[in-house]
NUTIZA-36335 format. One record per residue (C-alpha): residue number from 1; residue in one letter; x, y, z. Coordinates in steps of 0.1 Angstrom, whole numbers, plus 5000, padded with zeros to 4 digits. Example, Ala and Ser with C-alpha at 12.3 -4.5 7.8 and 13.67 -1.06 7.14 Angstrom:
BEGIN
(node 1,A,(5123,4955,5078));
(node 2,S,(5137,4989,5071));
This chain:
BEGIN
(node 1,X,(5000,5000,5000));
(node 2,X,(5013,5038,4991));
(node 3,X,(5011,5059,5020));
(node 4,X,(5017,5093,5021));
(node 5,X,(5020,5106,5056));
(node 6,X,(5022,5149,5050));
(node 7,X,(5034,5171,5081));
(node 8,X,(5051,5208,5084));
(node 9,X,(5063,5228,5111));
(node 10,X,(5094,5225,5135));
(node 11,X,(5117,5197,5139));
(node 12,X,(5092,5183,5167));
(node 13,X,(5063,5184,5144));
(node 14,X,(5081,5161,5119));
(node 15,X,(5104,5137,5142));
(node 16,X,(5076,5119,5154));
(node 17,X,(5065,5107,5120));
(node 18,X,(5097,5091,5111));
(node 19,X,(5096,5064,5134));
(node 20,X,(5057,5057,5117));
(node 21,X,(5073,5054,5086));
(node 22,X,(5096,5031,5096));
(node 23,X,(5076,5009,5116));
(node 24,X,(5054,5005,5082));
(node 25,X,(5085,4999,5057));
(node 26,X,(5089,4974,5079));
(node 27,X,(5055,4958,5077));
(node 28,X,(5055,4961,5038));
(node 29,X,(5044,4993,5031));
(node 30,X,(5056,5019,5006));
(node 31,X,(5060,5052,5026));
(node 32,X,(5067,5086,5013));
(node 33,X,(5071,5117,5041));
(node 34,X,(5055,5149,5025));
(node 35,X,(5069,5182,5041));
(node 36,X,(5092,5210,5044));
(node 37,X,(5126,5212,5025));
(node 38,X,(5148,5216,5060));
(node 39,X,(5136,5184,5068));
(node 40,X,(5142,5163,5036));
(node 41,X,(5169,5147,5051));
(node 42,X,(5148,5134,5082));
(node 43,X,(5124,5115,5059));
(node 44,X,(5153,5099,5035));
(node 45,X,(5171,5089,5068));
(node 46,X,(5142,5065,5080));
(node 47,X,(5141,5051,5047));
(node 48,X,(5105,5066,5033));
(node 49,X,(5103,5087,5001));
(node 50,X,(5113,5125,5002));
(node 51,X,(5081,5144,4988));
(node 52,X,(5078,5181,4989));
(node 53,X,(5061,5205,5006));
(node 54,X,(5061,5244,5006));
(node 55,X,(5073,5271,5035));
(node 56,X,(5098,5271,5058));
(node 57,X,(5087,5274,5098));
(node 58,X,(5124,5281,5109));
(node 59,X,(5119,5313,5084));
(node 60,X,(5081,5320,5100));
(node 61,X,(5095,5317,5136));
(node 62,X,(5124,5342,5130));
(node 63,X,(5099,5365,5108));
(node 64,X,(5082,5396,5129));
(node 65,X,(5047,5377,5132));
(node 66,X,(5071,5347,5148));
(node 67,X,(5082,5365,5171));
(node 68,X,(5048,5378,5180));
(node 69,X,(5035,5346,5182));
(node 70,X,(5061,5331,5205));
(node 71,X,(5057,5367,5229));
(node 72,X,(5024,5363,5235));
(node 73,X,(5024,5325,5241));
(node 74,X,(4987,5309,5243));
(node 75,X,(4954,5318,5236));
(node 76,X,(4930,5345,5221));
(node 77,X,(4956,5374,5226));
(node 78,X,(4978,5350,5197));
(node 79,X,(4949,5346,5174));
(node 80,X,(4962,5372,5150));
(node 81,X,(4999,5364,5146));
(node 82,X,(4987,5325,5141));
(node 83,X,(4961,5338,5114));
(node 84,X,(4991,5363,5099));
(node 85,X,(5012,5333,5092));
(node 86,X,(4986,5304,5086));
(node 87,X,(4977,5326,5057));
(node 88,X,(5013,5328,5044));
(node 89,X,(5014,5292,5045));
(node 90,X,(4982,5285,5031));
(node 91,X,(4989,5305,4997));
(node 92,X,(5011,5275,4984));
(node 93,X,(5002,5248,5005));
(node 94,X,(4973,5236,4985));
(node 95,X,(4990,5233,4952));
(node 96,X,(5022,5215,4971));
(node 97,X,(4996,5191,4992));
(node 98,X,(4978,5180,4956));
(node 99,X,(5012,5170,4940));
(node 100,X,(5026,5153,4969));
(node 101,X,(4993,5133,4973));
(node 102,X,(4996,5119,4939));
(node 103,X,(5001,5080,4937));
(node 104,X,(4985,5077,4970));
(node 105,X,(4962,5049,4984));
(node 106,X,(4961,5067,5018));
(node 107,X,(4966,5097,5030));
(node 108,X,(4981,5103,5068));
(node 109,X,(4978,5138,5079));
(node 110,X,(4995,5161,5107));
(node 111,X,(4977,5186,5119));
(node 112,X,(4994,5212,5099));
(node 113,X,(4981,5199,5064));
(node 114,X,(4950,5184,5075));
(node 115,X,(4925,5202,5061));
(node 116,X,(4943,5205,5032));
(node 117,X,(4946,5168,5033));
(node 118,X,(4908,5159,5040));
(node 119,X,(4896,5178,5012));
(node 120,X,(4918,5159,4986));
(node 121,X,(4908,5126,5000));
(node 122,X,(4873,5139,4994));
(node 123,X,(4877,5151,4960));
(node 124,X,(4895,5119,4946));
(node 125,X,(4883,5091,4970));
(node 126,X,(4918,5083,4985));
(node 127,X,(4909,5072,5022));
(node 128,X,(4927,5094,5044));
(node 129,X,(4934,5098,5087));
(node 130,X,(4944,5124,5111));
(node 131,X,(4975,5119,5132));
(node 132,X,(4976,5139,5159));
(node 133,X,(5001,5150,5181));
(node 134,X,(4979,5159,5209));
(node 135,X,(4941,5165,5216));
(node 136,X,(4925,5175,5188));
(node 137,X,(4887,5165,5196));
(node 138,X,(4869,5188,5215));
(node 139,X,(4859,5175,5251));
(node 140,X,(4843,5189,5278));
(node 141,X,(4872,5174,5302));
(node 142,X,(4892,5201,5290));
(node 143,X,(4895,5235,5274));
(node 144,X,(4914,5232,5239));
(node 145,X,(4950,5232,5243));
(node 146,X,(4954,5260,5222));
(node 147,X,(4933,5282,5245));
(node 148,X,(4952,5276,5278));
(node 149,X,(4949,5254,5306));
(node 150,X,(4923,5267,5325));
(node 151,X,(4888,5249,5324));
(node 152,X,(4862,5271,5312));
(node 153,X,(4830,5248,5324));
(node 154,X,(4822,5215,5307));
(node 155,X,(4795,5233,5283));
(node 156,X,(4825,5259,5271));
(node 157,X,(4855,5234,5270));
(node 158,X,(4838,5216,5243));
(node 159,X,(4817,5241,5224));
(node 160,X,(4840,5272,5225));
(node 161,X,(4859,5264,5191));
(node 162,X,(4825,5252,5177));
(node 163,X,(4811,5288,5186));
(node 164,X,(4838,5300,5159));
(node 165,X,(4828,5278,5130));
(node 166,X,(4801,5303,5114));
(node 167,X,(4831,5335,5118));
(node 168,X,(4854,5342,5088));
(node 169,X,(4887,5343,5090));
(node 170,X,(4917,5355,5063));
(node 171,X,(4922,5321,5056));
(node 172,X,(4887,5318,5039));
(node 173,X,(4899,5330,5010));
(node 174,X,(4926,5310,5000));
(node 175,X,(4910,5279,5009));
(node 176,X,(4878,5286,4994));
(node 177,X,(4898,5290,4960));
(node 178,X,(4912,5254,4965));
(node 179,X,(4882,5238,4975));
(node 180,X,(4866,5252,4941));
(node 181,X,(4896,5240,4921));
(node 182,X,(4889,5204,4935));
(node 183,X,(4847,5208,4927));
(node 184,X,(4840,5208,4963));
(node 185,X,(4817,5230,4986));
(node 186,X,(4834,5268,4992));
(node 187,X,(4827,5259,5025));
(node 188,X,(4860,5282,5047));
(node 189,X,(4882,5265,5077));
(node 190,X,(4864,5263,5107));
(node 191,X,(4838,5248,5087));
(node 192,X,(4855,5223,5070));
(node 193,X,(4879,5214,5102));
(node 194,X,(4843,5206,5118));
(node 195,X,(4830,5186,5091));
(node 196,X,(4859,5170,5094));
(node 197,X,(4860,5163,5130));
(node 198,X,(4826,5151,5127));
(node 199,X,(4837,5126,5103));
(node 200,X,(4836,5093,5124));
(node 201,X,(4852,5073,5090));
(node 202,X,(4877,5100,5092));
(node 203,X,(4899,5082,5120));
(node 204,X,(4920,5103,5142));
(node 205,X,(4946,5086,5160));
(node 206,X,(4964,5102,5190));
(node 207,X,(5000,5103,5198));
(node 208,X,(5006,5104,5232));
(node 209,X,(5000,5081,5263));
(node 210,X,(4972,5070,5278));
(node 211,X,(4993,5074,5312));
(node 212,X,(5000,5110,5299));
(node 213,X,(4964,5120,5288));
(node 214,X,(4935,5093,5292));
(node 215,X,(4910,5090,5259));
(node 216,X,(4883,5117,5269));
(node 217,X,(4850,5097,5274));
(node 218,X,(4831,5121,5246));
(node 219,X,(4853,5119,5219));
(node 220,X,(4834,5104,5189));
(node 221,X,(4845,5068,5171));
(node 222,X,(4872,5073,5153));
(node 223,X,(4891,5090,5178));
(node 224,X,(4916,5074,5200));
(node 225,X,(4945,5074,5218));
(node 226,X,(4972,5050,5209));
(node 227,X,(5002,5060,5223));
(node 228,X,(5037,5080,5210));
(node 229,X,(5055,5077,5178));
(node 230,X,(5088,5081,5181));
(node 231,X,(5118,5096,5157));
(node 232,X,(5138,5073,5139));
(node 233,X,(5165,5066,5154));
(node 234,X,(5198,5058,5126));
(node 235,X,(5206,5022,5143));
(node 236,X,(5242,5030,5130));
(node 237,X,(5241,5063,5145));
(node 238,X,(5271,5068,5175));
(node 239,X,(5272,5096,5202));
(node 240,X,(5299,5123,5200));
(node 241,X,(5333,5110,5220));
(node 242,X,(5329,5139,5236));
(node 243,X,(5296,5135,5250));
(node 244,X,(5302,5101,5264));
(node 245,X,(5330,5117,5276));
(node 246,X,(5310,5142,5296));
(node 247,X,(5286,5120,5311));
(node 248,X,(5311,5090,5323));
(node 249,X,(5331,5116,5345));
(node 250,X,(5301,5125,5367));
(node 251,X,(5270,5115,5378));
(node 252,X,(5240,5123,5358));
(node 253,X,(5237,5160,5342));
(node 254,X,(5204,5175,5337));
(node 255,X,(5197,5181,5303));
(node 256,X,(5184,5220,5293));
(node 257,X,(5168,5224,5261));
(node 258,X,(5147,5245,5241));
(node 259,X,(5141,5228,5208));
(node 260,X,(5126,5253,5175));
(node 261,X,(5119,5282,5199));
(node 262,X,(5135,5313,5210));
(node 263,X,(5154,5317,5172));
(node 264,X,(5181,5343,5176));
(node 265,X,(5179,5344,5213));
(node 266,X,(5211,5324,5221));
(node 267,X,(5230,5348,5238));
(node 268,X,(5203,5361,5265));
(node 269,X,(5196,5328,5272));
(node 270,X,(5226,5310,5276));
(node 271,X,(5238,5337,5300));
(node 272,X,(5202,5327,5316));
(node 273,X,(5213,5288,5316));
(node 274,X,(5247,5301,5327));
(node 275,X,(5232,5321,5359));
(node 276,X,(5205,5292,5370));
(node 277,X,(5234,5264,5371));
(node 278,X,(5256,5288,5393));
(node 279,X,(5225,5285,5418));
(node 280,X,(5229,5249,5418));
(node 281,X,(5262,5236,5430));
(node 282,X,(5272,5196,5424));
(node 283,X,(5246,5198,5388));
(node 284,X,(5255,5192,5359));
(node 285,X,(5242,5201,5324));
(node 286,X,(5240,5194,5288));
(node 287,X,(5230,5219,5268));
(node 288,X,(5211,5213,5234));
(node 289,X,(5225,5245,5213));
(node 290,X,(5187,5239,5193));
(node 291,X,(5177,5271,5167));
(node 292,X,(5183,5298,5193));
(node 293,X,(5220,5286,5188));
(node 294,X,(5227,5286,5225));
(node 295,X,(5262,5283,5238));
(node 296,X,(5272,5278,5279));
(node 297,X,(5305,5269,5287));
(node 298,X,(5321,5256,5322));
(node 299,X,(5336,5225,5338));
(node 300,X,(5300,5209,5349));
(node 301,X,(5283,5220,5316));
(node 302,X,(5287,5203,5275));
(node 303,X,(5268,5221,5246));
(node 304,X,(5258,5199,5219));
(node 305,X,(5239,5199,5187));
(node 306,X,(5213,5176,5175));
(node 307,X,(5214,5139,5198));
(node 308,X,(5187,5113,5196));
(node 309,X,(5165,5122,5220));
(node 310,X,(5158,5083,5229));
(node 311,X,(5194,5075,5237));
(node 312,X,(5199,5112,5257));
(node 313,X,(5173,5114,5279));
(node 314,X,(5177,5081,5297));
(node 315,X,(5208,5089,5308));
(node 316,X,(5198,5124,5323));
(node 317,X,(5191,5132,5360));
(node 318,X,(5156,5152,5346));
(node 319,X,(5149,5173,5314));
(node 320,X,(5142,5208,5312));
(node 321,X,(5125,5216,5277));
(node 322,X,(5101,5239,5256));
(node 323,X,(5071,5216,5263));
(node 324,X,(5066,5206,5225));
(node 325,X,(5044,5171,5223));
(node 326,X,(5075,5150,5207));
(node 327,X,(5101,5164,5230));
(node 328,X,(5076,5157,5260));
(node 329,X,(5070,5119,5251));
(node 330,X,(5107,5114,5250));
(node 331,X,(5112,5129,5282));
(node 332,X,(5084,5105,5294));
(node 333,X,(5097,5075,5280));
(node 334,X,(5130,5079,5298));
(node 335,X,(5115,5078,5329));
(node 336,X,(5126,5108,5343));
(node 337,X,(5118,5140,5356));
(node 338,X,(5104,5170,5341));
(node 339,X,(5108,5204,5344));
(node 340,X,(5089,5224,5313));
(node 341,X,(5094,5262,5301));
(node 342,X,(5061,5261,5278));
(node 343,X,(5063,5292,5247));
(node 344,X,(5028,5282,5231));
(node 345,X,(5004,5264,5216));
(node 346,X,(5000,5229,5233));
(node 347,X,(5034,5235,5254));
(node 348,X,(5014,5247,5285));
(node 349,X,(4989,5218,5284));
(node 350,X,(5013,5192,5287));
(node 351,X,(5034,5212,5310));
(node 352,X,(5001,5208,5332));
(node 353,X,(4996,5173,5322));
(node 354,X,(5030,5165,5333));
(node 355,X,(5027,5182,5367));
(node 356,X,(4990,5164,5376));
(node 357,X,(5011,5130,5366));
(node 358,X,(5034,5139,5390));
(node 359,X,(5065,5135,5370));
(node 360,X,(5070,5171,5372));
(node 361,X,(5075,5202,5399));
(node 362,X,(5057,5222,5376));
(node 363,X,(5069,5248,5351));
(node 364,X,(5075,5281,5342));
(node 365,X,(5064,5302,5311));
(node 366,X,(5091,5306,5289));
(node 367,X,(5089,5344,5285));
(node 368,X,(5090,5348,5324));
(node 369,X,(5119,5325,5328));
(node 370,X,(5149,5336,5354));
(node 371,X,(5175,5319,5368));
(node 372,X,(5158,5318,5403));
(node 373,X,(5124,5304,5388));
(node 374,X,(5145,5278,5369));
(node 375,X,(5171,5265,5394));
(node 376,X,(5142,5262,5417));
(node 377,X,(5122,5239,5398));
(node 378,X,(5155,5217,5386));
(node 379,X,(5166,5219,5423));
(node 380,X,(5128,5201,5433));
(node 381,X,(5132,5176,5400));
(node 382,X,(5167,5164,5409));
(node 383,X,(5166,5159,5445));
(node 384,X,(5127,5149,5452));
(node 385,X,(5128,5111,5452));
(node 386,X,(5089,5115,5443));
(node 387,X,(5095,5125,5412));
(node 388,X,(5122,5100,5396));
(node 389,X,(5100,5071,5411));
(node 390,X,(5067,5083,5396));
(node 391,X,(5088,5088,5362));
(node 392,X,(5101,5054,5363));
(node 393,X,(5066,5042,5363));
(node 394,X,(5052,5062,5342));
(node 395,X,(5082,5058,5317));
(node 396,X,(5079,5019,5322));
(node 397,X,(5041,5020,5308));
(node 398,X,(5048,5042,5278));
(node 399,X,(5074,5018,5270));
(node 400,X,(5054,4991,5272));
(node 401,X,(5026,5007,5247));
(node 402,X,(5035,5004,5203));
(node 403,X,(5017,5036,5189));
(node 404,X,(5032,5025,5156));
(node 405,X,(5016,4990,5156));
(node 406,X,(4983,5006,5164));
(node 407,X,(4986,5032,5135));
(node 408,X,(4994,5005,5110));
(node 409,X,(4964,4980,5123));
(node 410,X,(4941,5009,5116));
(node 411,X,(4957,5010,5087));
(node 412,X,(4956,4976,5070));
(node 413,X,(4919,4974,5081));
(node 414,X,(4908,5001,5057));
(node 415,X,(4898,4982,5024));
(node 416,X,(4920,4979,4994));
């Protein structure tokens, strides 16, 4: 079977999708990976087929709307700065999604292309799934992700995006002009992302843990939660000398780490890192340099560049990261502790989510972050015993869960 699994973004948007692919080349599937040019390279390494698709987030993040939209973190108050570059992105996404969907006899779709996605599949016929990185059903269990953490009342958790479905919004435009070019109803987003969600033989498979984020009890059929995906991993692949290096002379470091965000912020924040480890004598750190291009030097402390995050993280006294869904599920996987400097989006959800599992202090918003907030919370991860044993048991059930397999049963039971 031709799959054609289509996702854009960051790094963390992509990584998780590579590890899918794999697991399906190795159940006889022919996999391509549709997205962004940075990450061609990601989706030849795990062996699918490189397939284009257009914009570049890296570019987004560093533009003045990406910088707007990482300031003012999640919610409302970001509603304009995610419309502003959504409707970049959407000019040539349409005409990039159609060409890479060619050949296809299914269609697996990140959020980020989704609706793009579900409209071919209903225009030609292709059968076609959601994969979602986290909650993309509303409940009433919860508010959406996107909108915060607080609870807004059963009735409002679930129905406050629905409210929005009749409003227009500057993406109407463009995507009205695509639906017409595939002879389908000029129908606008929210619309069609609720016709889609509505869909119950549009399957929507979840990424994360049921020990992370139990199934909500009202989500339609069709909707489940499966468990992570994780990045390919390059079984060839060896870690720097140096690294190994750093982490036999000492005990166990704490790894700090920001992933996509903060681009062009590596100098304020690596004299942050630099001023929060000098408040915690006897830690260690490695530093993941990520696109803010940090840089902290010192006997206890190693900067590196891009590591697997499946062979780091298990070796790591706790984790201190961005919050992004991928990087989160590694963290949990390792089985140890968390602490979480959310930016956006779904970042302050699972920083919550981790904190309620109790594999986490608790976190601090990324734009208020200071050396005292930080070495506070790392101080509580590393020398708690609470939290490394509730992290080894949560890690030891994620382990034991195959997203992959689930993905690819759904999969094969959709008819030829």
């Amino acid at each position: 079977m031709k799959v054609v699994i289509m996702a854009i973004g960051s790094r963390g948007d992509i990584a998780p999708y590579t590890g899918l692919a794999a697991s399906l080349r190795e159940r006889g599937h022919d996999v391509a990976i549709a997205t962004q040019e940075p990450f061609a390279d990601m989706a030849r390494e795990c062996g699918a087929e490189y397939r284009h698709l257009s914009g570049d987030m890296k570019a987004e993040l560093a533009s003045e709307d990406g910088r707007k939209w990482t300031e003012n973190g999640t919610g409302l108050r970001n509603l304009r700065a995610t419309l502003a570059i959504g409707k970049r992105m959407m000019h040539s996404l349409g005409e990039s999604t159609l060409a890479a969907a060619e050949g296809a006899d299914v269609l697996m779709l990140q959020r980020g292309v989704m609706v793009h996605g579900y409209l071919i599949a209903k225009a030609t016929g292709v059968p076609a799934m959601g994969l979602e990185l986290f909650p993309g059903m509303p409940t009433a269990e919860f508010p959406p992700p996107m909108f915060g953490t607080r609870s807004l009342g059963r009735w409002a958790n679930r129905e406050l995006v629905r409210l929005a479905a009749p409003l227009p919004t500057p993406i109407d435009g463009v995507l009205k002009e695509f639906q017409r070019k595939l002879g389908l109803p000029e129908l606008g987003l929210t619309r069609t992302r609720f016709q889609m969600l509505d869909d119950e033989n549009f399957l929507m498979p979840h990424g994360f843990s049921p020990a992370v984020l139990p199934r909500p009890a009202d989500w339609r059929r069709g909707a489940d939660v499966v468990g992570y995906w994780w990045s390919y991993q390059d079984p060839n692949w060896q870690p720097p000398t140096e690294l190994v290096d750093f982490l036999d002379a000492g005990p166990a470091p704490v790894f700090i780490g920001f992933g996509s965000m903060a681009t062009g912020e590596g100098e304020r924040l690596s004299e942050l890192i630099s001023a929060t480890l000098r408040r915690l004598p006897g830690v260690r750190a490695v530093v993941q340099a990520g696109w803010a291009g940090m840089r902290v030097a010192g006997d206890e402390v190693l900067t590196i560049g891009s590591v697997p995050h499946g062979w780091l993280f298990p070796r790591m006294a706790a984790v201190v990261h961005h919050g992004g869904a991928g990087t989160t599920g590694a963290g949990v996987r390792a089985g140890v502790p968390a602490v979480l400097t959310p930016v956006l989006g779904d970042q302050p959800f699972w920083a919550a989510r981790l904190r309620a599992i109790g594999v986490s202090p608790g976190s601090v918003l990324f734009k208020k972050l200071t050396a005292e907030s930080l070495s506070e919370l790392i101080r509580q991860a590393v020398t708690d015993p609470g939290y490394a044993a509730r992290a080894a048991e949560v890690g030891a059930r994620v382990r034991a869960e195959d997203g992959a397999a689930r993905v690819a049963e759904a999969l094969e039971r959709i008819p030829a």
